[in-house]
ZADO-1210 file (C-alpha; in nm, 4 decimals, padded with zeros to 6 digits):
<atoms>
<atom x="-00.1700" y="01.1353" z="-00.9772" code="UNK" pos="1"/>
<atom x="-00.1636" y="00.8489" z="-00.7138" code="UNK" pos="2"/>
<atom x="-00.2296" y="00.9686" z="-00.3740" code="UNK" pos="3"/>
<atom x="00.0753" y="00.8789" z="-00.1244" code="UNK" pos="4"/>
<atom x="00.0193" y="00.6668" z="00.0806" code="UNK" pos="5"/>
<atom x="-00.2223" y="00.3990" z="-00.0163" code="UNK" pos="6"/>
<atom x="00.0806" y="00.1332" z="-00.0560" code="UNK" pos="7"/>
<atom x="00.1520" y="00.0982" z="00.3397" code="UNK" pos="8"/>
<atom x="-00.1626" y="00.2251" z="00.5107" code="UNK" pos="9"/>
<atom x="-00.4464" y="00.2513" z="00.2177" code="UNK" pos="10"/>
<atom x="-00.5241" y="00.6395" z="00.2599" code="UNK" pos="11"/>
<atom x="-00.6740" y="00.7867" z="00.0368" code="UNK" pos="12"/>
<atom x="-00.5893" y="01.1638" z="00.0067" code="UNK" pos="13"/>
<atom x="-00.7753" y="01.4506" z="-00.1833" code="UNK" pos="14"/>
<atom x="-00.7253" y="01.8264" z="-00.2363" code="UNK" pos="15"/>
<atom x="-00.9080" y="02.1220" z="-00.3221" code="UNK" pos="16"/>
<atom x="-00.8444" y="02.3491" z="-00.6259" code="UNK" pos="17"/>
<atom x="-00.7275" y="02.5927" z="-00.3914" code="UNK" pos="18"/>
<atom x="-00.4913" y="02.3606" z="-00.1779" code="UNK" pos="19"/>
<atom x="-00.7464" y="02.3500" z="00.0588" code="UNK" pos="20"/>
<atom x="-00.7795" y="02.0648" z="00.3050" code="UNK" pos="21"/>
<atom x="-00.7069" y="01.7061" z="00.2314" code="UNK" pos="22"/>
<atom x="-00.8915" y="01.4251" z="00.3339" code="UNK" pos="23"/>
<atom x="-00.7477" y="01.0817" z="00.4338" code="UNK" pos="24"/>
<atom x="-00.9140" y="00.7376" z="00.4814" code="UNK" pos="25"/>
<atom x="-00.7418" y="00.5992" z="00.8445" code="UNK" pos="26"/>
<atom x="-00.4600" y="00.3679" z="00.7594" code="UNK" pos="27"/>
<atom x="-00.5909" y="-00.0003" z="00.8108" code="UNK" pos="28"/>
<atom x="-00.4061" y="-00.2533" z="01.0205" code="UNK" pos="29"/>
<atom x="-00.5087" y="-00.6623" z="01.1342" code="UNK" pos="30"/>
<atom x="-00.7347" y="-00.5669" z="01.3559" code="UNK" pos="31"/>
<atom x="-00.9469" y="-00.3838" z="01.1720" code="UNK" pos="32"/>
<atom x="-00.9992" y="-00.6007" z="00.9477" code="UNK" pos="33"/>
<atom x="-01.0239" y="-00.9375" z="01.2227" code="UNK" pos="34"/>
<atom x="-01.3301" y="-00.6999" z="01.3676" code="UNK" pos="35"/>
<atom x="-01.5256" y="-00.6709" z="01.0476" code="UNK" pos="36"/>
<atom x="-01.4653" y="-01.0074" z="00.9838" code="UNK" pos="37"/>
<atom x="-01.6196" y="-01.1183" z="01.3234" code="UNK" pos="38"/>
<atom x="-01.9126" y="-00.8869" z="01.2335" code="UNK" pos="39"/>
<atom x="-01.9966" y="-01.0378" z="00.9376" code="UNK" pos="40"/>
<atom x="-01.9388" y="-01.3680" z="01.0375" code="UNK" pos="41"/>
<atom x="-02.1941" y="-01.2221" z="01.3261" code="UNK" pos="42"/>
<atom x="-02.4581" y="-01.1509" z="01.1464" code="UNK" pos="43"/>
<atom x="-02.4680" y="-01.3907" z="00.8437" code="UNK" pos="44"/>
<atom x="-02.2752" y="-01.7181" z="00.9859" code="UNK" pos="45"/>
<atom x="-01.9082" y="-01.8286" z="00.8316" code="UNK" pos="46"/>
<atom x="-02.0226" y="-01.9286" z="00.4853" code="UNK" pos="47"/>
<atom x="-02.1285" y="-01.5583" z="00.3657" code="UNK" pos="48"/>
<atom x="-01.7332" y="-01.4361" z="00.4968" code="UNK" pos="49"/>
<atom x="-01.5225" y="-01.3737" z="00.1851" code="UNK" pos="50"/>
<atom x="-01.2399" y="-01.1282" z="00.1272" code="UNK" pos="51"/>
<atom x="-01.4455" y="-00.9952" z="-00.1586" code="UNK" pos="52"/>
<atom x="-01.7345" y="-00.9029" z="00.0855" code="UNK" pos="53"/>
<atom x="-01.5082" y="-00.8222" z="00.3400" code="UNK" pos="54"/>
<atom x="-01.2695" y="-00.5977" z="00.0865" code="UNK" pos="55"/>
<atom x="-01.6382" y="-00.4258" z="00.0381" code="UNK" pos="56"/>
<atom x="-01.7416" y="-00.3838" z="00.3862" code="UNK" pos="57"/>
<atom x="-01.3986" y="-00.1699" z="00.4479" code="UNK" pos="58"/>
<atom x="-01.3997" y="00.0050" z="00.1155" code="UNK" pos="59"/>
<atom x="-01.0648" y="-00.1414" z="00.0297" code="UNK" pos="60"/>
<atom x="-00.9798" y="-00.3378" z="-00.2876" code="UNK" pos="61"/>
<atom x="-00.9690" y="-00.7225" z="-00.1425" code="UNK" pos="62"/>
<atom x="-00.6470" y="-00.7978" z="-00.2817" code="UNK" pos="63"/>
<atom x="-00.5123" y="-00.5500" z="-00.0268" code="UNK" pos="64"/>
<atom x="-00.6403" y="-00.7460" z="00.2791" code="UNK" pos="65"/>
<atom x="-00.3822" y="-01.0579" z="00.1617" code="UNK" pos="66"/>
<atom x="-00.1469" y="-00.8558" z="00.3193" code="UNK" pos="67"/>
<atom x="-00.3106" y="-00.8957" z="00.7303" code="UNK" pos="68"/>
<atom x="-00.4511" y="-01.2540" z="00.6051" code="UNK" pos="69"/>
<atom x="-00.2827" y="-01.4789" z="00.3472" code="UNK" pos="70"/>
<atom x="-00.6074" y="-01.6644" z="00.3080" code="UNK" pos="71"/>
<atom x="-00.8982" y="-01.7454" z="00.4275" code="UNK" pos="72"/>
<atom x="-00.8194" y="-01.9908" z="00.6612" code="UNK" pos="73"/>
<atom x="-00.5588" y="-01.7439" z="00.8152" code="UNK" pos="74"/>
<atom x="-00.8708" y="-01.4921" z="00.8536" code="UNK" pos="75"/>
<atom x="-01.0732" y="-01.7644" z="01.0590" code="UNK" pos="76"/>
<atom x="-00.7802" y="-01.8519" z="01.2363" code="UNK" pos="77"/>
<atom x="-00.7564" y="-01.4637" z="01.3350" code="UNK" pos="78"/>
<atom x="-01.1006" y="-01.4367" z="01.4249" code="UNK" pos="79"/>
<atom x="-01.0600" y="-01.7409" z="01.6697" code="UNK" pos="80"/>
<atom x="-00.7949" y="-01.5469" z="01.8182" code="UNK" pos="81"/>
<atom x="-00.9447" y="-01.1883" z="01.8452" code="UNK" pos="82"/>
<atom x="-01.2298" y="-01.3996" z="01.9936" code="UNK" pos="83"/>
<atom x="-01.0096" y="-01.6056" z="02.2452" code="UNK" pos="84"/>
<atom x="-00.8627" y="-01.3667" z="02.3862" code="UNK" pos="85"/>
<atom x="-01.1706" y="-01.1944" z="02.5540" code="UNK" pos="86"/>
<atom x="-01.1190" y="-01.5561" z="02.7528" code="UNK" pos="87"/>
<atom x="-00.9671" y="-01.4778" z="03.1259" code="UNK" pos="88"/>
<atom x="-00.8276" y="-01.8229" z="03.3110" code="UNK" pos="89"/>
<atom x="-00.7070" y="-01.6370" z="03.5802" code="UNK" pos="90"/>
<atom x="-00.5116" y="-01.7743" z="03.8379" code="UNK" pos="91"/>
<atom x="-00.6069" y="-01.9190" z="04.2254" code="UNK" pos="92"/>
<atom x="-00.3657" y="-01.6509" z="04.3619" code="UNK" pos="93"/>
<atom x="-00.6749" y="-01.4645" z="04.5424" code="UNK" pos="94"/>
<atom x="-00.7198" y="-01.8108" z="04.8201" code="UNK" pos="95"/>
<atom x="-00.9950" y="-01.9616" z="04.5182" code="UNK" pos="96"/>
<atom x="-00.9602" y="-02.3141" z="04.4918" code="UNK" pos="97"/>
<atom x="-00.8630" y="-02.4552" z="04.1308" code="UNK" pos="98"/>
<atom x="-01.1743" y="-02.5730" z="04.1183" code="UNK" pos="99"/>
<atom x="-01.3600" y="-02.2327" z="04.1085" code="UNK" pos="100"/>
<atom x="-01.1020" y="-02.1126" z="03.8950" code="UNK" pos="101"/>
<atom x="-01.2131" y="-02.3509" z="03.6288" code="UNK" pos="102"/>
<atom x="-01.5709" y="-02.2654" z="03.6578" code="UNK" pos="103"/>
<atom x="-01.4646" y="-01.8784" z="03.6345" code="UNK" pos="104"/>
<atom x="-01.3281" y="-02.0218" z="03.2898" code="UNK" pos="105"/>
<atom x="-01.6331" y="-02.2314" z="03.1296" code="UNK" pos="106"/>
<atom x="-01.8583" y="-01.9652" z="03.2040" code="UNK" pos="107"/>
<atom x="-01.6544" y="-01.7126" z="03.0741" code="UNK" pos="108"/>
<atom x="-01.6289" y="-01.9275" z="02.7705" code="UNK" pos="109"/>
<atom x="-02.0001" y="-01.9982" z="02.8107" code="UNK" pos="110"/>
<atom x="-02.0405" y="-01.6195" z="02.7570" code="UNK" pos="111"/>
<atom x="-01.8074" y="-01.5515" z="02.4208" code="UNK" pos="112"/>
<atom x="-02.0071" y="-01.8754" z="02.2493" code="UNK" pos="113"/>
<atom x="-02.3516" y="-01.7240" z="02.3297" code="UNK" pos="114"/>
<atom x="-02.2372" y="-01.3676" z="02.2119" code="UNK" pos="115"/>
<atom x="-02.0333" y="-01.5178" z="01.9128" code="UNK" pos="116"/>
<atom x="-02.2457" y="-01.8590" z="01.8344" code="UNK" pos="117"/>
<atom x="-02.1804" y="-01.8773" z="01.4428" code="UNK" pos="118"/>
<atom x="-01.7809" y="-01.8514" z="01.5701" code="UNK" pos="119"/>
<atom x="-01.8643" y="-02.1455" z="01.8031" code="UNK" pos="120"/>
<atom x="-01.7554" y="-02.4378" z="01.5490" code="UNK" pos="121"/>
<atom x="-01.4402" y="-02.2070" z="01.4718" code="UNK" pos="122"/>
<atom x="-01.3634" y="-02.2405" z="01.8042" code="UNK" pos="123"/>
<atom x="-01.4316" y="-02.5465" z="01.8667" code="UNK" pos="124"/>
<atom x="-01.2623" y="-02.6984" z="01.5397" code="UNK" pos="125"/>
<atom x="-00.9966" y="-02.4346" z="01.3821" code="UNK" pos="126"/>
<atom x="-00.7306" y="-02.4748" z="01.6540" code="UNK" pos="127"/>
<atom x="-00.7360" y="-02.8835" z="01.5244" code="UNK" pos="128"/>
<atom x="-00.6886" y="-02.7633" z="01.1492" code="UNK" pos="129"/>
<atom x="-00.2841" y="-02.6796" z="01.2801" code="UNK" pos="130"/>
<atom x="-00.0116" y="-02.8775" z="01.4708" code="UNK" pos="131"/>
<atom x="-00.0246" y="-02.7523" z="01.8269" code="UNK" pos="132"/>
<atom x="00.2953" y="-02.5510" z="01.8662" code="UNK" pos="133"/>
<atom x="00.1523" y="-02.3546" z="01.4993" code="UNK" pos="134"/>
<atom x="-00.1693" y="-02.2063" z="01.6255" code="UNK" pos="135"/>
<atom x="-00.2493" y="-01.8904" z="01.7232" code="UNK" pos="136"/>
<atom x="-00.0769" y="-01.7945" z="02.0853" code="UNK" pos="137"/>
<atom x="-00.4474" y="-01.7121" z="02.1951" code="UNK" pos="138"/>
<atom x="-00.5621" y="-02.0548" z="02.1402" code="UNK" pos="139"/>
<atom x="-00.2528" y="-02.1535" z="02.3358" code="UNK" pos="140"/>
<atom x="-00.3086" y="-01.9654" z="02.5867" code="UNK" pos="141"/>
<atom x="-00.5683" y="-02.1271" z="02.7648" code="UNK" pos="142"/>
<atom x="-00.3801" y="-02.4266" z="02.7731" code="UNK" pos="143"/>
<atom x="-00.1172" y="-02.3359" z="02.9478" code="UNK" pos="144"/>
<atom x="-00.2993" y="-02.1565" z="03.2292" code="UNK" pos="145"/>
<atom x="-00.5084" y="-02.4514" z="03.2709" code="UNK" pos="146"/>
<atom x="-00.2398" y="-02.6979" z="03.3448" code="UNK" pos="147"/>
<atom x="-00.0242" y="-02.4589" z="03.5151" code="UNK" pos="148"/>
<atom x="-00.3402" y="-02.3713" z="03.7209" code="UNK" pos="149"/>
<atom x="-00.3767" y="-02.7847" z="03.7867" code="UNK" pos="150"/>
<atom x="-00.0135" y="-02.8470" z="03.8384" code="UNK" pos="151"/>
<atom x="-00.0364" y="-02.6145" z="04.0998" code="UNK" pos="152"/>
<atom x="-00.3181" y="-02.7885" z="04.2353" code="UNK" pos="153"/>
<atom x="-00.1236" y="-03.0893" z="04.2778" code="UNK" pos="154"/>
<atom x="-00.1324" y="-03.2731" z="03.9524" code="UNK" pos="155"/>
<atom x="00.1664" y="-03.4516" z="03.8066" code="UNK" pos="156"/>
<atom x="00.1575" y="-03.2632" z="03.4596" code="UNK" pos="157"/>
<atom x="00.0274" y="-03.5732" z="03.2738" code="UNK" pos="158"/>
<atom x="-00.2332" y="-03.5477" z="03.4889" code="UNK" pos="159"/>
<atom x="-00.2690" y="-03.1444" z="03.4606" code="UNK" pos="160"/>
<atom x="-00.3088" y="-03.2101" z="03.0704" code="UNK" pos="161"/>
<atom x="-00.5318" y="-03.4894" z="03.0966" code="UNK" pos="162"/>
<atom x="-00.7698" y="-03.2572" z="03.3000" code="UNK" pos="163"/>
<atom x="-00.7204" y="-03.0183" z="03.0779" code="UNK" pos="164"/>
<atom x="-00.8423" y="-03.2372" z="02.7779" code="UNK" pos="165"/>
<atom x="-01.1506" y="-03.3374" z="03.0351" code="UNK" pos="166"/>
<atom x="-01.2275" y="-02.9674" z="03.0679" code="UNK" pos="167"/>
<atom x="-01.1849" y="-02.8668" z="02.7169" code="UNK" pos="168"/>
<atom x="-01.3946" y="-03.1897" z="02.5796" code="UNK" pos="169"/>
<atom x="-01.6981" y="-03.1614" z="02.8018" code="UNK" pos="170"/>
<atom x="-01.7282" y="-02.7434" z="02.7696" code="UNK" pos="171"/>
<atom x="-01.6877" y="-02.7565" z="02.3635" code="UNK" pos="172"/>
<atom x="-01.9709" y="-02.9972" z="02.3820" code="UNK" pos="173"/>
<atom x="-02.2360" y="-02.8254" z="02.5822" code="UNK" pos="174"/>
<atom x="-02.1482" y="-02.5123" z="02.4200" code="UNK" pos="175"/>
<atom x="-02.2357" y="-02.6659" z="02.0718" code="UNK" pos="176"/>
<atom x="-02.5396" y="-02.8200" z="02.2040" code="UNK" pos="177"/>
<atom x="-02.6399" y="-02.4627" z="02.3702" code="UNK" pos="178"/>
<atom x="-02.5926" y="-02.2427" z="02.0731" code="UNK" pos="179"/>
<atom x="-02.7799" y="-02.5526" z="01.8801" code="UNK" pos="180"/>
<atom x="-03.1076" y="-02.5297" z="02.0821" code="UNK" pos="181"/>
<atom x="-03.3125" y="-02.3372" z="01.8608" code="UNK" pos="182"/>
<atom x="-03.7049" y="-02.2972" z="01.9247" code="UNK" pos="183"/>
<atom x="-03.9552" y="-02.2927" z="01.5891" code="UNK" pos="184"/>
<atom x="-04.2156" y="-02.1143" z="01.7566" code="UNK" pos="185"/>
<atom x="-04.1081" y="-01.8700" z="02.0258" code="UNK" pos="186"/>
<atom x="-04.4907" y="-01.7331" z="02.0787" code="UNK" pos="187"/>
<atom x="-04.6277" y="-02.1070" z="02.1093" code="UNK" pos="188"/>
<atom x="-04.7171" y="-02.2074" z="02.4849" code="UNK" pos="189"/>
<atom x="-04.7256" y="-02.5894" z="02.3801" code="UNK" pos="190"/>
<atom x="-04.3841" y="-02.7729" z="02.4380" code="UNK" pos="191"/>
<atom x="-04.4015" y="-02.9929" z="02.1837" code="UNK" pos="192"/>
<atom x="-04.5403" y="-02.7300" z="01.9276" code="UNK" pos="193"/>
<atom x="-04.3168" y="-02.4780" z="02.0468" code="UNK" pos="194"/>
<atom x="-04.0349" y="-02.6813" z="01.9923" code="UNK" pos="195"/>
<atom x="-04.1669" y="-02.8055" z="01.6337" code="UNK" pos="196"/>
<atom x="-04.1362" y="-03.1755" z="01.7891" code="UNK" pos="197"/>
<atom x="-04.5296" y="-03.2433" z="01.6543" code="UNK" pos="198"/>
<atom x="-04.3537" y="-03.2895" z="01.3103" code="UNK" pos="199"/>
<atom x="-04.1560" y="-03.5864" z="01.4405" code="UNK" pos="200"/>
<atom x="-04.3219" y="-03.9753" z="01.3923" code="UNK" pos="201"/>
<atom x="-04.4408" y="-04.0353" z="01.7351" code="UNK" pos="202"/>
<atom x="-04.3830" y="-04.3818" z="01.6343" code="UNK" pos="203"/>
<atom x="-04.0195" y="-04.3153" z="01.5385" code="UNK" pos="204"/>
<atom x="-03.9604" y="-04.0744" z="01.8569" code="UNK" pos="205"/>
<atom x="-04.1631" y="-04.1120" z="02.1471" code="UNK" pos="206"/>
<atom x="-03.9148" y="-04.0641" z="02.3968" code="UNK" pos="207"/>
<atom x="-03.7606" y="-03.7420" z="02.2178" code="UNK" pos="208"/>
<atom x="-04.1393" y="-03.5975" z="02.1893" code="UNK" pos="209"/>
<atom x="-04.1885" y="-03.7156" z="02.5654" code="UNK" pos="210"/>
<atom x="-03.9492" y="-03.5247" z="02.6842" code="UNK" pos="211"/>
<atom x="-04.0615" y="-03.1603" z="02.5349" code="UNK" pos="212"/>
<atom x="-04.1104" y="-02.9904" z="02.8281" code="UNK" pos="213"/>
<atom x="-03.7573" y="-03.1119" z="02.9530" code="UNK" pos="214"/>
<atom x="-03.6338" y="-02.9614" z="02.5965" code="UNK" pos="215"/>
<atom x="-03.7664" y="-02.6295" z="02.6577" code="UNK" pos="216"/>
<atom x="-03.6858" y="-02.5581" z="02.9696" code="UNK" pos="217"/>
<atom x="-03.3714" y="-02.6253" z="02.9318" code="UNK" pos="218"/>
<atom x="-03.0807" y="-02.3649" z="03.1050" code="UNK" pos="219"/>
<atom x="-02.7606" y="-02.3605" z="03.0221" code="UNK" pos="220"/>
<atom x="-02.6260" y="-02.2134" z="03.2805" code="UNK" pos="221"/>
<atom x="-02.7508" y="-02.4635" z="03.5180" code="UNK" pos="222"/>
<atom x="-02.6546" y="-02.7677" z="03.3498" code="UNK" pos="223"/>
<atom x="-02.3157" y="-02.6308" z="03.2710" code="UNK" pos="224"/>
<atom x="-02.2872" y="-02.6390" z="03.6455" code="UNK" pos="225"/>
<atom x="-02.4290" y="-02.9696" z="03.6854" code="UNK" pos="226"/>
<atom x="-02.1670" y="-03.0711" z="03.4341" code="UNK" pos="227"/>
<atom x="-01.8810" y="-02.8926" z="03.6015" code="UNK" pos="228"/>
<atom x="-01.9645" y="-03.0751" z="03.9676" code="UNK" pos="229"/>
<atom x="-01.9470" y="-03.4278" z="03.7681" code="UNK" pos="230"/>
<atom x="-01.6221" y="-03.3244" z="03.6355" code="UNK" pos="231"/>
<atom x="-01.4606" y="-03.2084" z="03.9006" code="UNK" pos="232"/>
<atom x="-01.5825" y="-03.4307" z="04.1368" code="UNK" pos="233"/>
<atom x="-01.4078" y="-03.7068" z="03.9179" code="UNK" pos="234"/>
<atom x="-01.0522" y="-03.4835" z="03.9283" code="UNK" pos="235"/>
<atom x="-01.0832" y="-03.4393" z="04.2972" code="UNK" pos="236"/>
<atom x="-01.0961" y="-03.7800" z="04.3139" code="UNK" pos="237"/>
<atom x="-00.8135" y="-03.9243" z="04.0976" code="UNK" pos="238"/>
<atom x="-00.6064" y="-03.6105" z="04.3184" code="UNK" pos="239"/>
<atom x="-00.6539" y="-03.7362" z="04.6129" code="UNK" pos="240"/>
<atom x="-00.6404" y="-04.1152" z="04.5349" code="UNK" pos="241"/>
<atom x="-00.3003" y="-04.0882" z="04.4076" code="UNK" pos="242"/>
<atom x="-00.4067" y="-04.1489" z="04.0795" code="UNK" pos="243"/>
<atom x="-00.1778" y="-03.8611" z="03.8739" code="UNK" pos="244"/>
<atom x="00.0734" y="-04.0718" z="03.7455" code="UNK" pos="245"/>
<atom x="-00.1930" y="-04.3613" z="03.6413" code="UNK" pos="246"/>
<atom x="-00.2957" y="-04.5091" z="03.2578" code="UNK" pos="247"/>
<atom x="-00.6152" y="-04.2496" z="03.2085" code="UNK" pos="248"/>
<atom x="-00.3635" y="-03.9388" z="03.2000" code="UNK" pos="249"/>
<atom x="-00.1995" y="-04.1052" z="02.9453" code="UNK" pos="250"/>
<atom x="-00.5125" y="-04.1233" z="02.7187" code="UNK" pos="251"/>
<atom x="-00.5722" y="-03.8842" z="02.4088" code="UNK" pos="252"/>
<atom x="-00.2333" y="-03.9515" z="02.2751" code="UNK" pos="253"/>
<atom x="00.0419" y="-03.6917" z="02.3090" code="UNK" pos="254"/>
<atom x="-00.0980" y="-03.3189" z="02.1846" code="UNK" pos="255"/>
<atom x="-00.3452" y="-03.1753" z="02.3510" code="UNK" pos="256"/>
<atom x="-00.6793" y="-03.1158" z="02.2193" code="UNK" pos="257"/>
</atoms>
């Protein structure tokens, strides 16, 4: 006889001879299943995710998880989302200029990539896969707070969104490059071995193998920041030079990225 049930919230429910106590597996909902999904993505990268693995991880027959995800590409949409919306933009309403609300932001976004980095090209590249006013509210999210955040800074909102593509552009980049750095030989005190650059052609590279010691002491912190001052050293300008309205906020077409 079929347990009840297992239709709605997959329990699983077992008696004694006696009518002793029954056991049920906990109903499973989205988010369950979003949060095993991140995991395995986690550990193994993107490529070893499948609803068949997944379906095993939870104990549940796959077909069962169509029902939170209608495919794959919904799950990695999901994930994007559960990820995204660790991300706080919070807004200058404590006297913080918009400018240190914006750093607040890339380092908080610094901080999910390094802790997620095989989700990293998800994020970066999943939102693009739908037409803007289809994705996932948490990918939206972000969006709006930034340009509401540089409205209220003073930016016409062509200009808000143009910053906002600035922004976006320049912290997907260094975050790929970040979670990219990898090192062949942690234990190796040589830069260039260290780094596994002595297998490159020093004919064919010089300058890449000159600069070893500049590749391995690299922080990505700090040049996050040194990105951030360029960038909004070149908002503060068009700001205050009246530039809002101009040609480059029209750039980039007219979604956002």
């Amino acid at each position: 006889m079929e347990a009840r049930g297992t239709a709605e919230g997959d329990e699983a429910a077992s008696s004694g001879a006696g009518g002793g106590r029954t056991l049920r597996r906990a109903a499973l909902d989205r988010r369950t299943v979003l949060v095993e999904a991140l995991r395995m993505i986690d550990a193994d990268g993107v490529e070893a995710l499948s609803m068949r693995r997944l379906g095993r991880a939870l104990g549940r027959d796959p077909m069962r998880l169509y029902r939170f995800a209608a495919s794959k590409d919904e799950l990695l949409d999901g994930v994007v989302e559960l990820v995204l919306a660790d991300l706080q933009v919070p807004r200058a309403v404590d006297g913080a200029d918009w400018d240190v609300v914006l750093r607040r932001c890339a380092h908080s976004f610094r901080a999910i990539a390094l802790a997620h980095p095989h989700v990293v090209p998800l994020l970066v590249t999943r939102p693009l896969a739908t037409p803007l006013g289809l994705r996932p509210i948490a990918t939206l999210r972000p969006l709006e707070a930034i340009v509401d955040l540089l409205v209220g800074a003073g930016f016409d909102p062509k200009g808000a969104l143009h910053g906002y593509r600035l922004f976006t552009g320049f912290l997907h980049g260094h975050v790929l490059n970040e979670v990219q750095e990898q090192v062949a030989d942690p234990d190796e005190t040589d830069d260039l071995l260290r780094l596994g650059l002595h297998r490159l052609p020093a004919r064919d590279f010089p300058r890449l193998r000159a600069l070893a010691h500049e590749l391995a002491a690299y922080d990505g912190a700090a040049e996050l920041d040194e990105g951030l001052d360029i960038l909004v050293t070149g908002l503060r300008h068009q700001l205050s030079a009246g530039l809002r309205s101009g040609p480059a906020h029209r750039t980039g077409g007219p979604g956002a990225s």
